[in-house]
Backbone bond lengths (Angstrom), bond angles and torsions (degrees), N, CA, C in turn:
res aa  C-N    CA-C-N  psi(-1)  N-CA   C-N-CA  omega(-1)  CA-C   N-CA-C  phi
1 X - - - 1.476 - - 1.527 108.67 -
2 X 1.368 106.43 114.53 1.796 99.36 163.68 1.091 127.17 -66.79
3 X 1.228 122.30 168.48 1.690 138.90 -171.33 1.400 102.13 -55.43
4 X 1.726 104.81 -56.93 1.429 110.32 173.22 1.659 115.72 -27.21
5 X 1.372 114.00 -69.75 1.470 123.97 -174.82 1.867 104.22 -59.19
6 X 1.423 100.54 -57.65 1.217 95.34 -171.10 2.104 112.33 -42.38
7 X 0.951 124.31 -59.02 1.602 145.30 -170.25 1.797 78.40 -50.59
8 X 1.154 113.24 -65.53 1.642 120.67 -164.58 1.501 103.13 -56.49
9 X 1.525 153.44 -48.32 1.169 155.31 116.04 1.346 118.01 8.31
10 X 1.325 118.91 -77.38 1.274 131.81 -173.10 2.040 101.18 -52.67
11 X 1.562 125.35 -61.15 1.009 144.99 -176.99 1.534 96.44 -56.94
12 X 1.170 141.22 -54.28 1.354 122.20 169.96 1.189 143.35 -57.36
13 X 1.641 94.89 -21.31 1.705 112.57 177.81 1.606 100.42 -85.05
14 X 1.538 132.17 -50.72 1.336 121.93 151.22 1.343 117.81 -20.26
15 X 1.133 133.77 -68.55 1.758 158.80 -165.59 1.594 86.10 -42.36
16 X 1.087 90.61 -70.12 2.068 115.42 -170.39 1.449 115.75 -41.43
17 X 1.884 108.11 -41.24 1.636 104.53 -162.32 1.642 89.14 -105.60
18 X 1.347 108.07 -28.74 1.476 101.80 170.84 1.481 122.54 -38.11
19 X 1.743 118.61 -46.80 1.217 133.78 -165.44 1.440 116.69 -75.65
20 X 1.447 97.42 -34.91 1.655 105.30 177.17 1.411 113.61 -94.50
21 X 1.105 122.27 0.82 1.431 114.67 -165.93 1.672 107.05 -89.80
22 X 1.428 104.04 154.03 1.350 121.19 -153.60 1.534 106.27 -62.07
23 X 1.280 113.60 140.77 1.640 121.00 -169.45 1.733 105.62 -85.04
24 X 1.220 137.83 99.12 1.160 123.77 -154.50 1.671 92.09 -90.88
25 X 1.008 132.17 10.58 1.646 126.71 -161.63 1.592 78.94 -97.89
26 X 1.035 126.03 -23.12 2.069 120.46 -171.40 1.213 102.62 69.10
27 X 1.308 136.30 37.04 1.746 121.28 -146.21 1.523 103.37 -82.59
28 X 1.747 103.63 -24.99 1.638 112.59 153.80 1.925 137.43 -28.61
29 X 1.593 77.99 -62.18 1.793 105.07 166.67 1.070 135.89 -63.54
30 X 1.559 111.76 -51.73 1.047 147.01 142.97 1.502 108.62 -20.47
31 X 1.369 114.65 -70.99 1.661 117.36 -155.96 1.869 101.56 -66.19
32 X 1.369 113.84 -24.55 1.294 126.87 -165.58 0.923 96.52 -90.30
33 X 1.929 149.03 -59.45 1.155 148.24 -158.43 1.748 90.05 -67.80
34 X 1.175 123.99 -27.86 1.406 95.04 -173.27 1.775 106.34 -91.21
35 X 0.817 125.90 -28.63 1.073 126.82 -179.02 1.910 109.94 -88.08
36 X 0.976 121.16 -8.99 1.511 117.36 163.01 1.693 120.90 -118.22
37 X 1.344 129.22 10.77 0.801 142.21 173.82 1.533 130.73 -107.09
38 X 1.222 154.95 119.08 1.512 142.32 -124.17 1.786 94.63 -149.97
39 X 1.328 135.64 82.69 1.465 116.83 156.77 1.796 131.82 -69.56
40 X 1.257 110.35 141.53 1.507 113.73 -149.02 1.954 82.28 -68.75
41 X 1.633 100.00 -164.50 1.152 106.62 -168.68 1.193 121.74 -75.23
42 X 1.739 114.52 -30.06 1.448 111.76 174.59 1.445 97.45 -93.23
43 X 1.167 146.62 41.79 1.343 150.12 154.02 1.606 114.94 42.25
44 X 1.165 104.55 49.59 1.392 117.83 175.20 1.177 130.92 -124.38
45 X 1.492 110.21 -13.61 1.587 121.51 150.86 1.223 103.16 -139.49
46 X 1.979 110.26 171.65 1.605 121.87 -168.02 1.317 87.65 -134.68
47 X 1.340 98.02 159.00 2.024 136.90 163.19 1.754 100.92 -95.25
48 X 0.942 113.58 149.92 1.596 139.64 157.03 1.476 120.62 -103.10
49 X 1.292 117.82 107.84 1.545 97.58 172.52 1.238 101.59 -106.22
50 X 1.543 105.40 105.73 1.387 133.23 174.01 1.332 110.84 -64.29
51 X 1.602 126.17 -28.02 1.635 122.74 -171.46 1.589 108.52 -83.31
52 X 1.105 107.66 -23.98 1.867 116.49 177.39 1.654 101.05 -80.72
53 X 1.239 113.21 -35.49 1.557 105.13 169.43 1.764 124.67 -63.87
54 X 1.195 87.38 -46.67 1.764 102.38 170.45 1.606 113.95 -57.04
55 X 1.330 131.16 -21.02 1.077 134.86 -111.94 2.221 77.76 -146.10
56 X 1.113 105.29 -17.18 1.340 103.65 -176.17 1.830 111.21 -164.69
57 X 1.302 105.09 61.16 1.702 115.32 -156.46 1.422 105.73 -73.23
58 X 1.882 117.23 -33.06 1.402 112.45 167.55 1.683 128.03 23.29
59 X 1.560 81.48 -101.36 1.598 112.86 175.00 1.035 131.00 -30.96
60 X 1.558 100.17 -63.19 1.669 136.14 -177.21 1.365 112.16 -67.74
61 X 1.302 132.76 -44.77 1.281 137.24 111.63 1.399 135.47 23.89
62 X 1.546 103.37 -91.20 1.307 111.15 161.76 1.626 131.95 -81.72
63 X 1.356 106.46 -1.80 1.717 95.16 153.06 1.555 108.03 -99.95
64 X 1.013 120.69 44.64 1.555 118.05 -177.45 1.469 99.66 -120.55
65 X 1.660 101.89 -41.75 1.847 111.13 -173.97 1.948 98.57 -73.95
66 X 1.591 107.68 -17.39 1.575 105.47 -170.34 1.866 99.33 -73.62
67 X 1.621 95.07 -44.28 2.195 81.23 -171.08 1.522 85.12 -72.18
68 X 1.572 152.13 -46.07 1.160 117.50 174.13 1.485 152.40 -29.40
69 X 1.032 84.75 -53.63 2.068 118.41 164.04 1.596 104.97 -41.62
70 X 1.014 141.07 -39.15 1.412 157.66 -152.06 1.622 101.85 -75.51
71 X 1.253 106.40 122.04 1.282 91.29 176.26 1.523 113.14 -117.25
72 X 1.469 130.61 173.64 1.353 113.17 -152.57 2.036 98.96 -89.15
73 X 1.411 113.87 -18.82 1.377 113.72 166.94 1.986 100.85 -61.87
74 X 1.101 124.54 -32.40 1.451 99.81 -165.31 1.603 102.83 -82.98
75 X 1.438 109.71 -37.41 1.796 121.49 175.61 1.250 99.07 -48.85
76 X 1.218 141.89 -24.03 1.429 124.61 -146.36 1.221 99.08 -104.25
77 X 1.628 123.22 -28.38 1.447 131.98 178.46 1.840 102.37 -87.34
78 X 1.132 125.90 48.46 0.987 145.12 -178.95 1.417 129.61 -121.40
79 X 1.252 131.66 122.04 1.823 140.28 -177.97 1.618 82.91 -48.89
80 X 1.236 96.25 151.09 1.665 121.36 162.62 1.430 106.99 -69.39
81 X 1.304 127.04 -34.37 1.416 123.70 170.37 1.614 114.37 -64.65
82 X 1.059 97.29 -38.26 1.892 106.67 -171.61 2.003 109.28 -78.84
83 X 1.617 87.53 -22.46 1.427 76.20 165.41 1.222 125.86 -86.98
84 X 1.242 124.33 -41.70 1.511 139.56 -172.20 1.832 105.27 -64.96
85 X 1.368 106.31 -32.38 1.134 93.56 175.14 1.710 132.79 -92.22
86 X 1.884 95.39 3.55 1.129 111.41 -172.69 2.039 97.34 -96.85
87 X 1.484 98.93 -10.99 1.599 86.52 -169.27 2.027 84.71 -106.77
88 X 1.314 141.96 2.92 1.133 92.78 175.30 1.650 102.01 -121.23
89 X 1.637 108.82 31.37 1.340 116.74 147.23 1.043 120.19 -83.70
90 X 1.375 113.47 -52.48 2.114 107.30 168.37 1.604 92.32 -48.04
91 X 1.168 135.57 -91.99 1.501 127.58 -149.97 2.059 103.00 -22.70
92 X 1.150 100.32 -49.54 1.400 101.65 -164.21 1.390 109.09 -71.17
93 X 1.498 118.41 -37.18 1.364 99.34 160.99 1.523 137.29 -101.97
94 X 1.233 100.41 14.00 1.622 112.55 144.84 1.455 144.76 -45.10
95 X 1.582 74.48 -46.17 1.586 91.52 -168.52 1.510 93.59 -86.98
96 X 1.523 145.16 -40.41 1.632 158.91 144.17 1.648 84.75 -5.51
97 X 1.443 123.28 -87.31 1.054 131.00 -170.82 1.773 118.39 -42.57
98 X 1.196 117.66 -33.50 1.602 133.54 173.12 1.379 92.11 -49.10
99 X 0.992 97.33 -70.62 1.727 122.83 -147.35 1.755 96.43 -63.25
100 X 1.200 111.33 -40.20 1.851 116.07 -168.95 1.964 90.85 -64.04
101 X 1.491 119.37 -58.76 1.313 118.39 154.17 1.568 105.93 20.21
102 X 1.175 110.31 -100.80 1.444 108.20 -167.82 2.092 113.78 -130.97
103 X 1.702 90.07 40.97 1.295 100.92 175.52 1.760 93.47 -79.04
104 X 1.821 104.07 141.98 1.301 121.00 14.59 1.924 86.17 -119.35
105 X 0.954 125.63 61.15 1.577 124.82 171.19 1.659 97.07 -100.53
106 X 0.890 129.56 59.46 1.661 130.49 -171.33 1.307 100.57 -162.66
107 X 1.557 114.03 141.21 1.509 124.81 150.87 1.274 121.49 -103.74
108 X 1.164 119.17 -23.22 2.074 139.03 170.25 1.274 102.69 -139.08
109 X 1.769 92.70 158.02 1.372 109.84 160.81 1.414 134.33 -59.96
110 X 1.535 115.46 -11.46 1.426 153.98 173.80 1.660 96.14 -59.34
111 X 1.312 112.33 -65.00 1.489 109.06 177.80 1.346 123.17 -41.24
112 X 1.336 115.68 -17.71 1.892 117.65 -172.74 1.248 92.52 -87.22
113 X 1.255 145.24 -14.16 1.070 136.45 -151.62 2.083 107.61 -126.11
114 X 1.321 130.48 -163.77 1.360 126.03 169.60 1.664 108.60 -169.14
115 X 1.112 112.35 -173.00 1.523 116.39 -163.17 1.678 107.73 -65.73
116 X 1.203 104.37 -23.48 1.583 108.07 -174.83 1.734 120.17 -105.63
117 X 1.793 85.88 -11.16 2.144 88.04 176.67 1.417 100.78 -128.22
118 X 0.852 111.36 147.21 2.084 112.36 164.92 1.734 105.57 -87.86
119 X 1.239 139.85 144.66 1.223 140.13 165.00 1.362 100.58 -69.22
120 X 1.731 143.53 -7.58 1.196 128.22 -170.53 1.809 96.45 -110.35
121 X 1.210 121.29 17.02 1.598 138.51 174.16 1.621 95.57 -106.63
122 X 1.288 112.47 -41.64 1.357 96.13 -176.94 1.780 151.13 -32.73
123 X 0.953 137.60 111.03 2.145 111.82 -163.00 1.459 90.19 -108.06
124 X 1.454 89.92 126.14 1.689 109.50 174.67 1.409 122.33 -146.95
125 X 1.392 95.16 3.08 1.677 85.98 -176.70 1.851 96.62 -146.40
126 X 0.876 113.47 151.98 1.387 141.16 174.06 1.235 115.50 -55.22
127 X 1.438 157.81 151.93 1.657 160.08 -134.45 1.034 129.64 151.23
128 X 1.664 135.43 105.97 1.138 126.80 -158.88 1.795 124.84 6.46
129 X 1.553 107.19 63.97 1.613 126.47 -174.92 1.664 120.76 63.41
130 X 1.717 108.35 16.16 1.328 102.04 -179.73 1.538 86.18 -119.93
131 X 1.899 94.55 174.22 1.609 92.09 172.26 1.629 92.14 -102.52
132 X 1.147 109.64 176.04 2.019 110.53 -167.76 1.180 90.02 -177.24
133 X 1.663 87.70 150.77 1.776 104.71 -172.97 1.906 77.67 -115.48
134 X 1.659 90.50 169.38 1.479 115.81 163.98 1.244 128.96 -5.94
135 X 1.785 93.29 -63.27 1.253 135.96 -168.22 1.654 112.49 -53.60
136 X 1.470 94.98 -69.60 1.711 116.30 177.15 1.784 104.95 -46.30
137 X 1.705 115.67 -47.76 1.375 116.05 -179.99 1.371 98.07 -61.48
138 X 1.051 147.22 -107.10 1.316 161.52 -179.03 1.910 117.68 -9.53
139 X 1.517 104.52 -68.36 1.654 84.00 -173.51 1.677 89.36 -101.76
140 X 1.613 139.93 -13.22 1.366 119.48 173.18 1.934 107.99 -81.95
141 X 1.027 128.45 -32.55 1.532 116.03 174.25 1.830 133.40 -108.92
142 X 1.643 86.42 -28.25 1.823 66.32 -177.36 1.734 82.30 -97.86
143 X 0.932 132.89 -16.46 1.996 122.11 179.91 1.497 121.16 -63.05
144 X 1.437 100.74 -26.47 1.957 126.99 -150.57 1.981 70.71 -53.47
145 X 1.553 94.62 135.71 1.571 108.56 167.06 1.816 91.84 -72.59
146 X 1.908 79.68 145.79 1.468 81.65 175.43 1.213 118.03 111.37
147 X 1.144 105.00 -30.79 1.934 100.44 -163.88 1.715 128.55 -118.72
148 X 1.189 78.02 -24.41 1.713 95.94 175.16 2.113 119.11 -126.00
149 X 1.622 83.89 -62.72 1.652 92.14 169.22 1.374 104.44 84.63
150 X 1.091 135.32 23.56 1.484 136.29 -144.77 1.601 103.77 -126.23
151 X 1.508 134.23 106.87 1.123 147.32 -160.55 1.677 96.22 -96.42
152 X 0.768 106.34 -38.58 1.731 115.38 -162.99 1.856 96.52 -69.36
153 X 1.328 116.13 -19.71 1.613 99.64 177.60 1.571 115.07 -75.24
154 X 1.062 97.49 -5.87 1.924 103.29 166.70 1.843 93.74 -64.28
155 X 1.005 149.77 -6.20 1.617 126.72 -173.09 1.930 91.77 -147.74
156 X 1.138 115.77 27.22 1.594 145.46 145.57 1.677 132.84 -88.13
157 X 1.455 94.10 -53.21 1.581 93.26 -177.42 1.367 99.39 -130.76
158 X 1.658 98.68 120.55 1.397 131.23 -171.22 1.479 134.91 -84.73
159 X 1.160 141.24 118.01 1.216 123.00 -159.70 1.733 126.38 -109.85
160 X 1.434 87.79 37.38 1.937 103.68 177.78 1.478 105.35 77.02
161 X 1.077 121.39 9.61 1.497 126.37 -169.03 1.640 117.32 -99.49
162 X 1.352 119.49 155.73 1.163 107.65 155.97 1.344 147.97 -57.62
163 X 1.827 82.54 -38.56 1.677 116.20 176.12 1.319 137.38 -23.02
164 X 2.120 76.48 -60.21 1.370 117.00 -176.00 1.600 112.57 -57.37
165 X 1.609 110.71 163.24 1.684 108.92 158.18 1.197 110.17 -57.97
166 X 1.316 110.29 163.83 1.355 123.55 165.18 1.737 125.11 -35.86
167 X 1.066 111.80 -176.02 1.761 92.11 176.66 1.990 80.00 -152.16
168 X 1.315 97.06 114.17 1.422 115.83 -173.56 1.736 108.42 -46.28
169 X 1.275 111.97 142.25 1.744 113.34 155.46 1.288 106.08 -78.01
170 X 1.517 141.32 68.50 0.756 128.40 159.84 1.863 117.49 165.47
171 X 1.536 109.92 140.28 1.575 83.94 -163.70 1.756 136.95 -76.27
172 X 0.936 69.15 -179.59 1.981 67.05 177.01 1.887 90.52 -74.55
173 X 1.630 93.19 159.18 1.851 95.69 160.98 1.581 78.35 -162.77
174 X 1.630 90.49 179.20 1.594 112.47 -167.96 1.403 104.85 -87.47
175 X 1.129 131.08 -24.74 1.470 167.22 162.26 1.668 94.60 -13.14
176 X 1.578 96.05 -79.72 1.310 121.29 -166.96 1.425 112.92 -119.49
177 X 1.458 115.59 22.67 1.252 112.05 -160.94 2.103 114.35 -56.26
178 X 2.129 101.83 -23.33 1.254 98.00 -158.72 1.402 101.50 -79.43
179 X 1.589 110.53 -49.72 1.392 107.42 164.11 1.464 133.85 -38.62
180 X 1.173 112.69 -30.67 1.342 116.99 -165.66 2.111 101.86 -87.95
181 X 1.457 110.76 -16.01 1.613 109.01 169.13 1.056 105.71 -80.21
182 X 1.352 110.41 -51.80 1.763 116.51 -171.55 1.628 113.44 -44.97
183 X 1.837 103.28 -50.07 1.351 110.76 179.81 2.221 119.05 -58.38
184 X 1.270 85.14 -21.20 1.235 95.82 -176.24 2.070 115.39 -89.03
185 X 1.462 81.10 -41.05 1.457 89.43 159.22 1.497 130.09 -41.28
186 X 1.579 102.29 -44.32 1.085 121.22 -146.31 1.750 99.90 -86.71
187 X 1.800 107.58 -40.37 1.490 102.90 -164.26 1.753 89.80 -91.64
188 X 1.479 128.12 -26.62 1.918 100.53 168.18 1.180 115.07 -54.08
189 X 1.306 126.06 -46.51 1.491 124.11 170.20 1.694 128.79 -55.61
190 X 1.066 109.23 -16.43 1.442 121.17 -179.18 1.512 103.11 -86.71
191 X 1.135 130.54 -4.72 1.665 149.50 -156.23 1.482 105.11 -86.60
192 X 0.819 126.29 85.39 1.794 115.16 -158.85 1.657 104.41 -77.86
193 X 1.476 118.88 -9.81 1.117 131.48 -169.41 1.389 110.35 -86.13
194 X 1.620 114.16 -22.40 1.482 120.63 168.30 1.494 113.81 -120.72
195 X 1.128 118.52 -8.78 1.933 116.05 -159.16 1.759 82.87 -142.69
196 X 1.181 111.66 118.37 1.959 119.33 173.58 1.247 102.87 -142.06
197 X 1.854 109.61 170.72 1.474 112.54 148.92 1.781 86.54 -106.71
198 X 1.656 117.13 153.68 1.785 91.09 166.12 1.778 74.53 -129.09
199 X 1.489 97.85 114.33 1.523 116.82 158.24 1.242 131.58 -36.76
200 X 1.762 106.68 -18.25 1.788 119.50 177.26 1.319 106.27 -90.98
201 X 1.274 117.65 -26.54 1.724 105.13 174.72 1.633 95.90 -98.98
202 X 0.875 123.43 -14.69 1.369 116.13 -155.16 1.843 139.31 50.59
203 X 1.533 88.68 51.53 1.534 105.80 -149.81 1.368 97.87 -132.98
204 X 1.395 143.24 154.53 1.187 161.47 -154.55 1.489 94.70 -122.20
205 X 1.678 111.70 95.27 1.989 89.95 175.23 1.162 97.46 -105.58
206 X 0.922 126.74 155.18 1.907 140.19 173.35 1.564 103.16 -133.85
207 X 1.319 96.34 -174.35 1.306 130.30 171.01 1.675 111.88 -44.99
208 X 0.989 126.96 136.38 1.682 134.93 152.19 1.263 94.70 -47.20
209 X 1.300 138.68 -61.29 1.643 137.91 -151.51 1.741 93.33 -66.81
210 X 1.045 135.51 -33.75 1.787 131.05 173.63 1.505 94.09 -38.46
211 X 1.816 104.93 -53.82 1.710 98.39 -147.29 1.774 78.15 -85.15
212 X 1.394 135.15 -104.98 0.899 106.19 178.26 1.234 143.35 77.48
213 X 1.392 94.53 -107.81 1.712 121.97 -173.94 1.850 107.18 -137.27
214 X 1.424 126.84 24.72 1.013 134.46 135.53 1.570 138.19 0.87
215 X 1.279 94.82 -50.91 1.537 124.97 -178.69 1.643 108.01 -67.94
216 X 0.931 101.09 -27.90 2.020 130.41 -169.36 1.361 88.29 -62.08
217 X 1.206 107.92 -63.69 1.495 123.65 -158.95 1.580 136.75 -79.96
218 X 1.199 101.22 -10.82 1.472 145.52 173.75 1.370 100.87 -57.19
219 X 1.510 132.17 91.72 2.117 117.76 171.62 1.162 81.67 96.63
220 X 1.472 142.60 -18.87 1.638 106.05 -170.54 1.618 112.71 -71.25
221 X 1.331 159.94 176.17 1.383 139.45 -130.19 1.122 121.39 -37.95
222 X 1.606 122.18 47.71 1.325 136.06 165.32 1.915 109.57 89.82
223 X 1.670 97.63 17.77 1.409 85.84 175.25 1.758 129.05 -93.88
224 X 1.364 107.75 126.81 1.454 106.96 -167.78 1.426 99.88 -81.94
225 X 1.508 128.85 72.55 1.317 115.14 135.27 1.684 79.76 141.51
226 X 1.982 100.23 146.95 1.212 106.91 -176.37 1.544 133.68 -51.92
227 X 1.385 104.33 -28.07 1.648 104.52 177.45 1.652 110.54 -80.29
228 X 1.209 111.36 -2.40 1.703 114.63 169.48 1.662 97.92 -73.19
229 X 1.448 109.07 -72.04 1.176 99.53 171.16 1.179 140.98 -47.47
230 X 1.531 136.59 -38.16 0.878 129.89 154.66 1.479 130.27 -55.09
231 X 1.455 122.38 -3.97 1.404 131.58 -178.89 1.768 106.04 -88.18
232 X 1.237 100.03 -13.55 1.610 87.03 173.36 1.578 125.67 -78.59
233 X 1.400 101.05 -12.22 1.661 105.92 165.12 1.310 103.57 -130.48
234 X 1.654 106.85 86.34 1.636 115.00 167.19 1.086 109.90 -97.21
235 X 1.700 126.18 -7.50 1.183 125.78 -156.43 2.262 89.23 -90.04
236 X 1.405 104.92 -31.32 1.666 106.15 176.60 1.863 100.36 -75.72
237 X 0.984 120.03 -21.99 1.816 122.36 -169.80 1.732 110.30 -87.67
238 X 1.082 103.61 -34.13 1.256 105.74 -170.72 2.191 119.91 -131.29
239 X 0.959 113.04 136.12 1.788 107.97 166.59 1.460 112.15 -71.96
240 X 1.342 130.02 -66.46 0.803 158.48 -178.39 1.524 117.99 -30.12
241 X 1.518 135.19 109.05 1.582 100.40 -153.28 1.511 93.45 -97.93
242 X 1.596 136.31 -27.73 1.459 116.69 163.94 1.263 107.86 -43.38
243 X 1.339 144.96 -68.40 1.348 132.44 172.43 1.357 131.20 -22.55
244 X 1.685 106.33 -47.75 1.722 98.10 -173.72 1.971 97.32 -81.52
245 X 1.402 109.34 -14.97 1.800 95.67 172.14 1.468 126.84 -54.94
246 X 1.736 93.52 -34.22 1.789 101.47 -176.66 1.541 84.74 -71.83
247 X 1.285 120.47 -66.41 1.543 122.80 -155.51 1.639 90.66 -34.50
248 X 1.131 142.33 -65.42 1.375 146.44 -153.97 1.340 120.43 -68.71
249 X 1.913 93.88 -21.46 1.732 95.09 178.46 1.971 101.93 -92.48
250 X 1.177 108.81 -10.11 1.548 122.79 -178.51 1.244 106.67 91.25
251 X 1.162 135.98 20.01 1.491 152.68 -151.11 1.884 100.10 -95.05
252 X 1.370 109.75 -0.83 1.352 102.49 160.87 1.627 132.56 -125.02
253 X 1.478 99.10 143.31 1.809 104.63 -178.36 1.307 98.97 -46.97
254 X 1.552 117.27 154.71 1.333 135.83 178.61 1.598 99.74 -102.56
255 X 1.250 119.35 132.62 1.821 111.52 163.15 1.993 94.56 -126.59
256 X 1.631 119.06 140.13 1.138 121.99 178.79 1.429 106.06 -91.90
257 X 1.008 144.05 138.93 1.522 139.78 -177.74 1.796 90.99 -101.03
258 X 1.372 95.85 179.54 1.263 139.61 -173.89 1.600 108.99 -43.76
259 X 1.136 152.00 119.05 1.603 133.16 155.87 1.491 109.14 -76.82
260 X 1.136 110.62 137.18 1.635 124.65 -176.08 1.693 90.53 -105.19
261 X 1.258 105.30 138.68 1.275 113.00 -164.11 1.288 109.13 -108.21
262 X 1.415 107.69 -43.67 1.866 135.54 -169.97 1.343 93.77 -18.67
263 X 1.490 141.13 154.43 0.899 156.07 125.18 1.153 115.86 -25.74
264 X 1.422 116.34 122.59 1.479 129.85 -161.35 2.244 110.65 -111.56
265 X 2.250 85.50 51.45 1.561 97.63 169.95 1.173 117.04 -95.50
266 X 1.705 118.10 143.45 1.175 127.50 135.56 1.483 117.99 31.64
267 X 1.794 82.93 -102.88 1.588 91.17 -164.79 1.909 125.67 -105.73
268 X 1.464 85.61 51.29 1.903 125.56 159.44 1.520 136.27 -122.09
């Protein structure tokens, strides 16, 4: 074989992996999260309209067979940004896919599941060539100590709930992946309905996911302990600016409120 052919060979097999290779923009996901996804008016939590998804699965569909397609040799030749943001878009539309399951005969994601299985144990979908439930995505890959370190995907990957953060119109990418936690960070916390100071107890209540996954948060920009971290946005926790000073010195008890579970549709 001459050089000629050889160079000509080589350039087609480029051509080839070029064409198939994974679209990291999600522009698939992307095009759907904006168009099936609804943030309320102060834009701090979202609706799903799960019945327009059901109602036109196509699409949704075929970016589901795309994180399937993935194999763990191509993930591996992958930025740490491009991965993380490629696994907590599958999580999010995984769990979309759970939920379509036996939407709309459901009030929670709790319903897929019963006293003896969790629906987030469940294996139903395909993953760099394994089958994997929820579970395996979440505390076996993007959690695995070591690899990411990333506290902020607690208000990233959503669990059909009300509870939960919002679940963005739009996808994650590696692009913007930091902005795009922070931004997310920023409007669960702005949520006065889950993240407060209430001046009558004099207590810091947040999220269940603080206590939780706590541990997450522990050293992340060097803060020793969740109410440190949470003191860097006292100015979203609190009005009051003596208040957000304690908040900042960590000088307040933490109380976790309630998780609201309800199904976090549309048209409920």
């Amino acid at each position: 074989m001459t050089m000629k052919h050889i160079c000509l060979s080589l350039f087609l097999i480029f051509i080839a992996s070029s064409a198939f290779a994974f679209d990291h923009s999600h522009a698939a996901w992307d095009a759907l999260l904006k168009q099936h996804v609804h943030w309320n008016a102060d834009g701090v939590a979202s609706r799903v309209d799960y019945a327009a998804l059901q109602k036109n699965p196509a699409g949704f569909n075929g970016y589901l067979q795309k994180l399937s397609a993935v194999s763990e040799s191509e993930y591996a030749r992958w930025s740490k940004p491009q991965q993380l943001s490629f696994l907590i878009n599958a999580y999010n539309a995984f769990t979309i896919e759970l939920i379509l399951t036996r939407y709309p005969d459901l009030t929670s994601i709790k319903d897929l599941g019963s006293f003896f299985s969790s629906p987030w144990k469940k294996e139903f979908f395909i993953l760099l060539g394994k089958e994997r439930s929820l579970d395996d995505l979440e505390q076996g890959m993007i959690r695995q100590p070591g690899v990411f370190n990333e506290p902020r995907i607690h208000v990233a990957l959503v669990c059909a709930s009300i509870g939960c953060p919002g679940l963005r119109n739009e996808a994650f990418i590696a692009e913007r992946l930091d902005e795009q936690l922070e931004d997310s960070l920023h409007r669960f916390l702005s949520d006065r309905s889950r993240n407060r100071y209430n001046p009558e107890t004099d207590k810091l209540e947040v999220s269940k996911i603080f206590d939780w996954y706590g541990e997450d948060f522990v050293g992340f920009r060097g803060h020793p302990s969740v109410a440190s971290f949470l003191g860097d946005y006292a100015e979203l926790l609190a009005a009051d600016p003596n208040d957000r000073l304690r908040l900042k010195a960590g000088d307040i008890p933490l109380e976790f409120l309630d998780y609201d579970w309800r199904l976090n549709d549309l048209r409920r």
